[in-house]
NUKETI-342307 format. One line per field, with one value per residue (C-alpha): x, y negated, z negated; chain. Coordinates in Angstrom, 2 decimals. Last residue first. Example, Ala and Ser with C-alpha at 12.3 -4.5 7.8 and 13.67 -1.06 7.14 Angstrom:
REM residues 2
px: (13.67;12.30)
py: (1.06;4.50)
pz: (-7.14;-7.80)
cadena: (A;A)
END
This chain:
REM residues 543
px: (-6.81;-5.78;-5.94;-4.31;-1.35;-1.02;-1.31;1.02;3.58;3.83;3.93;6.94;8.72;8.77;11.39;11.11;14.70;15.88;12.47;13.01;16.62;14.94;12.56;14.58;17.18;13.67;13.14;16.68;17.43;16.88;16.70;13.56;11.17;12.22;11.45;8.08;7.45;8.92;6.70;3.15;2.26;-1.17;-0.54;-0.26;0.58;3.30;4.47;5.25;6.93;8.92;10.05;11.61;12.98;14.85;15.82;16.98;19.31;20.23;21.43;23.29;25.18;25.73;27.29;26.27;27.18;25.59;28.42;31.10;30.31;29.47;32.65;34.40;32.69;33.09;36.84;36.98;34.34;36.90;34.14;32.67;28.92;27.94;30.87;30.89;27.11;28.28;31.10;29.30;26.95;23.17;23.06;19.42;16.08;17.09;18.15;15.45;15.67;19.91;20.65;18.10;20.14;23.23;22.28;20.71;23.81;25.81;24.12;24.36;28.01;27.66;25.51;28.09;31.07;29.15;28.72;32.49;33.47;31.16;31.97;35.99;35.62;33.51;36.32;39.09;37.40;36.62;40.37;41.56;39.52;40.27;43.99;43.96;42.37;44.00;47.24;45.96;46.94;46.41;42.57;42.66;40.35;38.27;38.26;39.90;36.83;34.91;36.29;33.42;30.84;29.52;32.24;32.08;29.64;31.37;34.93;32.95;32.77;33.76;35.53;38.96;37.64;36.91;40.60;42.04;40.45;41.47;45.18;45.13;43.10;46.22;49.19;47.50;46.48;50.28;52.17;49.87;50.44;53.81;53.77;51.63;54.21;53.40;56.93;58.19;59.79;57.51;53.95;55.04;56.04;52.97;50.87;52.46;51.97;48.70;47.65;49.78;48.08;44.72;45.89;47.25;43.30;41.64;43.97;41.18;44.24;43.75;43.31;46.85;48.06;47.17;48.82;52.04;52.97;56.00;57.09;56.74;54.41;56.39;59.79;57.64;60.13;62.31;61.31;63.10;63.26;63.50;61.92;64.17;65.38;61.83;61.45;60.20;58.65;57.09;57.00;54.44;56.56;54.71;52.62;55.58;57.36;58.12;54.68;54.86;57.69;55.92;52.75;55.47;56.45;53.12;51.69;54.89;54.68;50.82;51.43;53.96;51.74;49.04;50.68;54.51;55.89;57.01;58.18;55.99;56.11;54.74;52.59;52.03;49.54;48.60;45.15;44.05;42.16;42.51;46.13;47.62;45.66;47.22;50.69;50.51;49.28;51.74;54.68;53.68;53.17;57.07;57.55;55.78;57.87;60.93;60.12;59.29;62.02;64.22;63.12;60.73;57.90;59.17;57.76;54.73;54.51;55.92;52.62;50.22;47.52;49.64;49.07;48.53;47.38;46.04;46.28;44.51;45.62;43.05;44.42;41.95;42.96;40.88;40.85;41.84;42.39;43.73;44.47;47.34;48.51;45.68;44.05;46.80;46.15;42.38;42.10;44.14;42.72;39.06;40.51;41.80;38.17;36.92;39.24;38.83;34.19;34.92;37.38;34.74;35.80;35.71;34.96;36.00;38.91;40.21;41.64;42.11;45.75;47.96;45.98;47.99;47.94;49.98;51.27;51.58;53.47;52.57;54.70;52.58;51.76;47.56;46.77;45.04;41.99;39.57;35.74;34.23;33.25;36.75;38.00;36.23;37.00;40.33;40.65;39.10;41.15;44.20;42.71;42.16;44.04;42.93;45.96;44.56;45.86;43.90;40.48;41.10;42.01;38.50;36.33;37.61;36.87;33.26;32.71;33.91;31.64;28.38;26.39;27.58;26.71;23.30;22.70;23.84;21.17;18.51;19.26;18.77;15.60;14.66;15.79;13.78;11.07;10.95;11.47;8.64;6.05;7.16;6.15;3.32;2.30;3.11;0.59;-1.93;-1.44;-1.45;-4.58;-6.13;-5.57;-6.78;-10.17;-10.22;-10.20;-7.59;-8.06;-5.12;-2.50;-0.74;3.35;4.49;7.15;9.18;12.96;13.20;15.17;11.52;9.98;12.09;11.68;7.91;7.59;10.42;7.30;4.60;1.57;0.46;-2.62;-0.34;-0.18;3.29;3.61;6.40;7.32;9.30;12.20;14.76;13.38;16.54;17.91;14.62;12.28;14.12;13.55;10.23;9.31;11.31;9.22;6.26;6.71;8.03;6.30;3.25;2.09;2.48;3.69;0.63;1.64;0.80;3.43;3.57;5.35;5.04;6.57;5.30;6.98;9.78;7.36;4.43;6.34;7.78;3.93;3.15;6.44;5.32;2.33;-1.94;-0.85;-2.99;-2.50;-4.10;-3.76;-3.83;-3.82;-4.02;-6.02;-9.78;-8.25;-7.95;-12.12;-11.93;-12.53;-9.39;-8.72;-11.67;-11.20;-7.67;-9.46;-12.11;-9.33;-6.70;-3.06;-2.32;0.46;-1.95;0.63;-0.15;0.70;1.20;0.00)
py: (96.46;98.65;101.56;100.74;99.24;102.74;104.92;101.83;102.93;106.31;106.74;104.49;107.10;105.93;104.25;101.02;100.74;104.70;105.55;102.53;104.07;107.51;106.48;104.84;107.92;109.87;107.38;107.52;104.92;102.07;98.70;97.24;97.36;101.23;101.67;100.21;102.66;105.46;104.78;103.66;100.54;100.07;96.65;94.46;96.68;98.53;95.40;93.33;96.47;96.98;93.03;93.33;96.07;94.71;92.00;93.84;95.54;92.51;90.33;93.07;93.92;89.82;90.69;88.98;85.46;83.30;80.58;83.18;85.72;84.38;82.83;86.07;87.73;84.47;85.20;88.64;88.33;85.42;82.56;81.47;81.74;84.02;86.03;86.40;87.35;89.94;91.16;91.49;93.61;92.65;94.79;94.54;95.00;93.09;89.92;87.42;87.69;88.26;85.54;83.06;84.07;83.40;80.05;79.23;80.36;78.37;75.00;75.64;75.43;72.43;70.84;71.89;70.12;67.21;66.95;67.55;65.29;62.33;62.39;62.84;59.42;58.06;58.46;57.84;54.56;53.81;54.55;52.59;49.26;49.00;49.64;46.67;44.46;45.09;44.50;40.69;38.72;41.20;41.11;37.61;36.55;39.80;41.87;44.94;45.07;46.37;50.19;50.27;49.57;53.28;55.33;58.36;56.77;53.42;55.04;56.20;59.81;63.05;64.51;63.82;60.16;59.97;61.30;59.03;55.97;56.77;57.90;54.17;52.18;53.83;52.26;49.50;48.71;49.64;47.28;44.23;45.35;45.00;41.65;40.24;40.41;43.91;45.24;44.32;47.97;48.96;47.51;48.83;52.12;52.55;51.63;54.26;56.88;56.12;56.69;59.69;61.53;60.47;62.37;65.21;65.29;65.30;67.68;67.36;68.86;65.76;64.15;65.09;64.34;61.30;60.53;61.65;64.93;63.58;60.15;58.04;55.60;56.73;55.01;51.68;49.99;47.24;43.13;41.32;37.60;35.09;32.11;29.17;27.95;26.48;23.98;24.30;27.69;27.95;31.81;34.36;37.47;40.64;39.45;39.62;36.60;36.54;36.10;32.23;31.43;31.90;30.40;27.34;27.36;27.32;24.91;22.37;23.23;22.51;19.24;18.02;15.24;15.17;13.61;13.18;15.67;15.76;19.66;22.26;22.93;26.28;27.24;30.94;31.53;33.70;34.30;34.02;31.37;28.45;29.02;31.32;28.41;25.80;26.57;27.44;23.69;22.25;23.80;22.62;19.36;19.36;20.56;17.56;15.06;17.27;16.59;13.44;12.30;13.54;10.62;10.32;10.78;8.33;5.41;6.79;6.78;2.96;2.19;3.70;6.97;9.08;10.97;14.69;17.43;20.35;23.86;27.02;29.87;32.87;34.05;32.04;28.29;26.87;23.31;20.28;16.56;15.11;11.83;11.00;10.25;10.23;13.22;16.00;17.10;17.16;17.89;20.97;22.15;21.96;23.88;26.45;27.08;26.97;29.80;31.73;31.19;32.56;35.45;37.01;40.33;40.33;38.21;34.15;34.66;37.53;34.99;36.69;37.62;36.28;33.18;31.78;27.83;25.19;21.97;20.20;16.75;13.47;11.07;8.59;8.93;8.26;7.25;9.09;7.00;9.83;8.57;11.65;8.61;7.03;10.19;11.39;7.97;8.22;11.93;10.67;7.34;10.07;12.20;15.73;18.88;22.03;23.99;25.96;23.67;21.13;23.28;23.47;19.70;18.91;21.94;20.73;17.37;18.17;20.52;17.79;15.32;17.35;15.29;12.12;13.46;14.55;11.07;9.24;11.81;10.82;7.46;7.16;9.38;6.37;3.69;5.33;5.78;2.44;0.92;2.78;1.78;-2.08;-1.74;-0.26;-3.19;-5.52;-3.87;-3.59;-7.84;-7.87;-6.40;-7.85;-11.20;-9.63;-9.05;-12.32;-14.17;-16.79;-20.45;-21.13;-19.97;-16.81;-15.96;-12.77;-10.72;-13.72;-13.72;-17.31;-17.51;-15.84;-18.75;-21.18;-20.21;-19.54;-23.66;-24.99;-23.57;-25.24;-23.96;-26.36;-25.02;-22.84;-19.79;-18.18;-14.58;-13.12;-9.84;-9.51;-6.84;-9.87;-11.42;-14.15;-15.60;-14.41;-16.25;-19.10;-19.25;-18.03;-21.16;-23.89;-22.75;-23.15;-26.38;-27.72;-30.78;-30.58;-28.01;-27.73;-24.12;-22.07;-18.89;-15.56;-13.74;-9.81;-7.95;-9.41;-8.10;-10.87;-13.39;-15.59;-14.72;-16.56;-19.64;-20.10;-20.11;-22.72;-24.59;-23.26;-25.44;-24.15;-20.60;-17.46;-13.99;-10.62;-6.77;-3.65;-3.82;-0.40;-1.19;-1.10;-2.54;-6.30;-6.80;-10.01;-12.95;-14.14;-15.24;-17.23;-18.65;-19.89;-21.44;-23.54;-24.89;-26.10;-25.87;-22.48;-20.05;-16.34;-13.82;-9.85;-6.68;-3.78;0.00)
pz: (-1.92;-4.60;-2.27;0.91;-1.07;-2.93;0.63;2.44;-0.30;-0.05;3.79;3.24;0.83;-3.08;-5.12;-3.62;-2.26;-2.25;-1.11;2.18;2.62;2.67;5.33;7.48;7.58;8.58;11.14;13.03;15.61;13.31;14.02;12.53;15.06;15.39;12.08;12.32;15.37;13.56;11.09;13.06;12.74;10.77;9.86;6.55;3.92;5.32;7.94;4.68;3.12;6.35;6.49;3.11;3.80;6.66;5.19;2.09;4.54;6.52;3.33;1.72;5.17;4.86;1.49;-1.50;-3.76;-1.37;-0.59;-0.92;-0.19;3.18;3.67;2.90;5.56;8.35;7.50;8.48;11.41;12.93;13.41;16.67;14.98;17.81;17.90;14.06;14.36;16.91;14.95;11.60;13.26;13.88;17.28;18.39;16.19;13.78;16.42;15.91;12.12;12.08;14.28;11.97;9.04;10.49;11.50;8.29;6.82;9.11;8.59;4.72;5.58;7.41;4.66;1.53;4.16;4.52;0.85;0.01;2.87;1.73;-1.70;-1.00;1.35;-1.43;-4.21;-1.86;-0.69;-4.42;-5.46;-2.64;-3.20;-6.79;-6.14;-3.61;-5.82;-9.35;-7.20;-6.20;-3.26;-0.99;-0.71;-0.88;2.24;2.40;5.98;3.59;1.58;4.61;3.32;0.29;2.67;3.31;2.76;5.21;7.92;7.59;8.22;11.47;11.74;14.31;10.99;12.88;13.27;9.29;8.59;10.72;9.56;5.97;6.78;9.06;5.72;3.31;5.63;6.18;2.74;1.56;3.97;2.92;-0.99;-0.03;2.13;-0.81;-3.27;-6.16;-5.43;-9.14;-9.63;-12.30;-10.32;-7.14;-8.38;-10.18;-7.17;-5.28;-7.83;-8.67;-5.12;-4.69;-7.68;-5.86;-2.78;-4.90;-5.76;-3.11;-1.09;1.80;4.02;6.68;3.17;1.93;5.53;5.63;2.29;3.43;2.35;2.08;0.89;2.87;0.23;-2.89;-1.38;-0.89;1.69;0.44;0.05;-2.65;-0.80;-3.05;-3.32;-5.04;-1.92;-1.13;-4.15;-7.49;-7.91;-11.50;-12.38;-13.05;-11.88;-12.38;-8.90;-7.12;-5.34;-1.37;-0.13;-2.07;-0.01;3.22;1.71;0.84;4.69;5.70;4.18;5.15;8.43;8.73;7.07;9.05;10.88;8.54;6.27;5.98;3.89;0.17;-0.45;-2.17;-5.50;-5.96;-8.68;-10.77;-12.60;-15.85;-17.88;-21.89;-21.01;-23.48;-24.42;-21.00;-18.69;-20.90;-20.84;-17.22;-16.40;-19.39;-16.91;-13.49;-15.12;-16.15;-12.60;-11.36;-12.66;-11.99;-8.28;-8.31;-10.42;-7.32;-5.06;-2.57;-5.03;-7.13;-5.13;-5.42;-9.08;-9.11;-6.39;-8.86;-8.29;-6.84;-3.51;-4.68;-1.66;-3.53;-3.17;-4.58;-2.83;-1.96;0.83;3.28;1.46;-1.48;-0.97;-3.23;-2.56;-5.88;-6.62;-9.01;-12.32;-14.95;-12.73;-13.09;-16.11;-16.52;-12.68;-13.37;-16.02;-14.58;-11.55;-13.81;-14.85;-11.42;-10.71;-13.62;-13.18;-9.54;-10.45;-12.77;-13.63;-17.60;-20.24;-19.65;-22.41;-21.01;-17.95;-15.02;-13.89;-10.77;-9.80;-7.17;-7.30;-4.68;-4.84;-1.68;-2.13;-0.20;2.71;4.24;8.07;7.34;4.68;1.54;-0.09;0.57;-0.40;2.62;4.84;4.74;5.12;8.35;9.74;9.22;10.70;13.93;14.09;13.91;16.87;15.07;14.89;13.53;11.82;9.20;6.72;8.60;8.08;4.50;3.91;5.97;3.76;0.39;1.17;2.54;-0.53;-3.25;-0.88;-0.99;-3.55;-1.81;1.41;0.69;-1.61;1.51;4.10;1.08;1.67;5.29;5.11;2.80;4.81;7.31;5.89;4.96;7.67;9.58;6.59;6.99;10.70;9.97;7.48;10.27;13.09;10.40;9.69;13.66;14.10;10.78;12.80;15.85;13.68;12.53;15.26;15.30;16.20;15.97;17.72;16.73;16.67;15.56;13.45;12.83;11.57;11.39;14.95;16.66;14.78;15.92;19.99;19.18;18.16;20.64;23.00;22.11;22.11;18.63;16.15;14.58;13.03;12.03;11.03;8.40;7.77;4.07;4.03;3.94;0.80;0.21;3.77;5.80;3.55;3.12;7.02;7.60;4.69;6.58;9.71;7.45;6.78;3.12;1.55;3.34;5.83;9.76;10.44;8.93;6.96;7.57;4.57;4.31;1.91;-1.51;-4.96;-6.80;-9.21;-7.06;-3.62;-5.89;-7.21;-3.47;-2.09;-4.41;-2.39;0.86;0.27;-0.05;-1.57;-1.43;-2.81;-1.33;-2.76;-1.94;1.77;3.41;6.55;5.24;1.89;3.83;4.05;5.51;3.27;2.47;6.46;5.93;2.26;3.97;6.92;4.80;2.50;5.17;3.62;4.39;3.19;2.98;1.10;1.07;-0.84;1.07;0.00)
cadena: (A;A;A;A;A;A;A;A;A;A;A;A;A;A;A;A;A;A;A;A;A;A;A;A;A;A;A;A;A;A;A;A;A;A;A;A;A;A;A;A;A;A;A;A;A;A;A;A;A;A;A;A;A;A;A;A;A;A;A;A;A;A;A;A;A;A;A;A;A;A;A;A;A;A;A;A;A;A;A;A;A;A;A;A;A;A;A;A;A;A;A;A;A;A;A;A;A;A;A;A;A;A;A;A;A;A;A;A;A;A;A;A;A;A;A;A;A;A;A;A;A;A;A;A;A;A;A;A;A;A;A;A;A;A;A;A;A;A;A;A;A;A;A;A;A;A;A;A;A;A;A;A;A;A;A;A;A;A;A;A;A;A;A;A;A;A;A;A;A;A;A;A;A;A;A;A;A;A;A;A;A;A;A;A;A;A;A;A;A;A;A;A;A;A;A;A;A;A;A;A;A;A;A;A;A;A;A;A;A;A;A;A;A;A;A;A;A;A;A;A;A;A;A;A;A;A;A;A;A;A;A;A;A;A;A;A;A;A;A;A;A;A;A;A;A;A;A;A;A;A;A;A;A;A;A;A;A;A;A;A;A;A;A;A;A;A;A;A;A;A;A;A;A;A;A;A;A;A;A;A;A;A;A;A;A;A;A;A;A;A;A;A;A;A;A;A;A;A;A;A;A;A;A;A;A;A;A;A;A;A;A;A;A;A;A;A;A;A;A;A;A;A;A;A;A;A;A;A;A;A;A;A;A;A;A;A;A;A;A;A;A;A;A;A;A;A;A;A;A;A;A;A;A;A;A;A;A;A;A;A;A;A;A;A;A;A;A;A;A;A;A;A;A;A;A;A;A;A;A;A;A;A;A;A;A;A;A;A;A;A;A;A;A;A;A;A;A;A;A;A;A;A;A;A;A;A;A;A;A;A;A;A;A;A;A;A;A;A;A;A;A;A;A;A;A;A;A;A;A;A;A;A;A;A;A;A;A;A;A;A;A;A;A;A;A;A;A;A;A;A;A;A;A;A;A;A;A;A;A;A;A;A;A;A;A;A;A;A;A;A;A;A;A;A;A;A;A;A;A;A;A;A;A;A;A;A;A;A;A;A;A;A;A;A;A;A;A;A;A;A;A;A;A;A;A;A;A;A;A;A;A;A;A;A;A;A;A;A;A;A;A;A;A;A;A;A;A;A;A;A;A;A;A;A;A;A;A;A;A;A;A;A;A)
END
């Protein structure tokens, strides 16, 4: 709803233009001055938007009025009646800031017209100053992500036209320039921090980050991203000029090694955890800054996990890389689960990972060399089975695509025992199911073929299996003899057909694979204890 301001001198005419029914088009409410100066009082004290004033009035015109108007209540519309066509008369008004001009006399109803035409006007600005807004309160809310994402995306090496990259920093409230020399100090989280319960890397990390900023903050500005290994890092500029000036200098770098130091302190005090931070060298932003990321993430691949240390400069990495002995070692792991040797294959697991954590082997170009290694025995083993490494372990594999993965020992061992686990779940089931495929198959051989040859050489022949070991693998699995299995088949079958049928003996023996009846017969007495003549007589008779 608008609120509107009649200006006009000329009694009758203002209790005209009052008189029109202003609610129909969204007009709460309607004030009237006779001088721009009443009218003054009224715009100091009321929230007006619309103001149809009359040019020629005493004391101050209405021209005058458009024009103090448009210097202190820009949102307020303004028309101008007149009684004078004029032309220098528009040409002002349109330099006041006017909406519209109208002669006088006016009808009322293209005076409402116009008033409507106003308030809509009003309405459009207003949504879009607030859609405006809203999109300034979305990017202010967002800005820590925004940051983050822009540093992130330059580590990475994406390059953008310097006036580009300005822009984008003025917008995201980044006060680093362009060609000035800044540090890179960058965060490995080596062990989470007891304090904050257990496995929730995302609550460490922001917790660390809250350190950080409370240390770091008093003495420089700090634009932070989280890179694709799982390295915190944070381009410093400092905060006054003598602080920059140091950072060419060697105070610089001990400067921020003594910060270095109180960081760790404070993560191990309040939670419980470990880091290690590299000092990277001062580089000229954003030309070298690609160079200079990857030269400390070089650095930083060099130093194991059991070594939570405070790397100052480049030359202090060390290089300790040697093959994992326990890894080669035969039987290799592929082969262990090539043999399904579930168990010596977990042995081996612990193994390597043992070695690696005693003999401080635990850098990320290790635990790299030890994923492979493990995900090609996995792989291979799933393809021999005729599988995807899905099929066999469900999700548990897809680990490996995670930024971090080698980063942290706890990690890597996780994943491998649970791949193991499901690979050895999946194997030992699909093994149980192909077996019970062959007994059904076998079983099925032996119904449709009683009458036939039901040796063990023709089932072995038609189950491809050696007849020795397709024996023993029937024993096995069912706990009897296939020549078990066929006999009480068979008399099963005869004391079905017995009571069921009037088949003839020999007939029924025939049916069932024998050439002699009177051998059938005994068989059939030895089973059921009497003679098959027997037994249809006592089934005839209680039925």
């Amino acid at each position: 709803m608008c609120q509107l301001l009649f200006v006009e001198d000329e009694p009758v005419l203002l209790k005209s233009m009052l008189a029109n029914d202003w609610a129909a088009i969204g007009i709460a409410d309607v004030f009237a001055a006779s001088s721009g100066l009443e009218a003054l009082a009224i715009l100091d004290s009321t929230a007006i938007d619309i103001v149809v004033t009359d040019i020629r009035m005493p004391g101050m015109n209405g021209l005058q009025l458009c024009e103090h108007i448009r210097e202190h209540y820009p949102g307020i519309k303004c028309i101008l009646l007149s009684g004078y066509g004029e032309f220098e008369y528009a040409q002002k008004a349109i330099q006041s800031g006017v909406v519209n001009y109208l002669l006088k006399p006016i009808k009322d109803e293209e005076l409402m017209d116009e008033i409507s035409r106003a308030k809509q006007l009003i309405e459009q600005e207003r949504e879009h100053h607030k859609h405006g807004m809203q999109m300034v309160q979305a990017i202010r809310s967002h800005l820590p992500l925004l940051q983050s994402s822009l540093l992130g995306d330059l580590l990475s090496g994406m390059r953008l036209p310097h006036r580009v990259l300005q822009e984008r920093m003025e917008e995201y409230g980044l006060s680093f320039e362009l060609e000035r020399d800044y540090p890179l100090f960058m965060i490995r989280l080596d062990q989470s921090g007891s304090a904050l319960g257990d496995g929730d890397a995302s609550l460490y990390e922001f917790a660390v980050h809250n350190i950080v900023n409370e240390v770091l903050e008093p003495g420089y500005e700090l634009w932070f991203t989280r890179d694709t290994y799982g390295y915190m890092c944070y381009l410093l500029k400092a905060r006054s000029d003598e602080l920059s000036g140091e950072l060419s200098g060697a105070t610089s770098e001990e400067r921020l090694k003594e910060v270095a130091r109180e960081l760790t302190i404070k993560v191990q005090a309040y939670l419980k955890g470990t880091i290690s931070i590299m000092i990277g060298p001062i580089a000229s932003f954003p030309a070298e800054l690609v160079n200079q990321y990857r030269k400390c993430l070089n650095a930083f691949r060099k130093i194991s996990h059991s070594d939570h240390a405070i790397i100052t400069s480049l030359s202090e990495a060390y290089s300790q890389f040697r093959p994992l002995e326990s890894l080669y070692a035969p039987p290799s792991f592929q082969q262990l689960l090539e043999a399904e040797r579930w168990s010596d294959a977990r042995k081996k697991l612990a193994t390597m990972f043992a070695e690696m954590k005693d003999r401080k082997q635990d850098t990320e170009e290790n635990m790299m060399e030890i994923v492979y290694a493990l995900m090609n025995a996995f792989l291979f083993k799933a393809h021999l089975l005729g599988k995807s490494l899905m099929e066999m372990t469900g999700f548990e594999a897809d680990i490996v695509t995670e930024p971090g993965l080698f980063s942290r020992l706890d990690q890597v061992t996780q994943w491998a025992e649970l791949t193991l686990q499901s690979m050895e779940t999946s194997s030992v089931r699909d093994s149980k199911d192909n077996k019970n495929q062959l007994i059904l198959k076998i079983h099925r051989f032996i119904e449709s073929h009683i009458a036939k040859d039901v040796s063990l050489q023709a089932i072995a022949d038609h189950v491809s299996l050696h007849p020795a070991y397709l024996s023993s693998l029937y024993k096995h699995e069912t706990k009897e003899n296939i020549s078990d299995y066929i006999m009480r088949y068979r008399m099963e079958k005869a004391s079905s057909l017995l009571r069921t049928t009037d088949i003839k003996i020999y007939e029924l023996s025939a049916q069932l694979g024998f050439q002699n009846p009177p051998y059938f017969s005994k068989l059939f007495k030895y089973y059921f204890g009497v003679t098959p003549q027997e037994y249809r007589n006592r089934n005839q008779a209680e039925s």
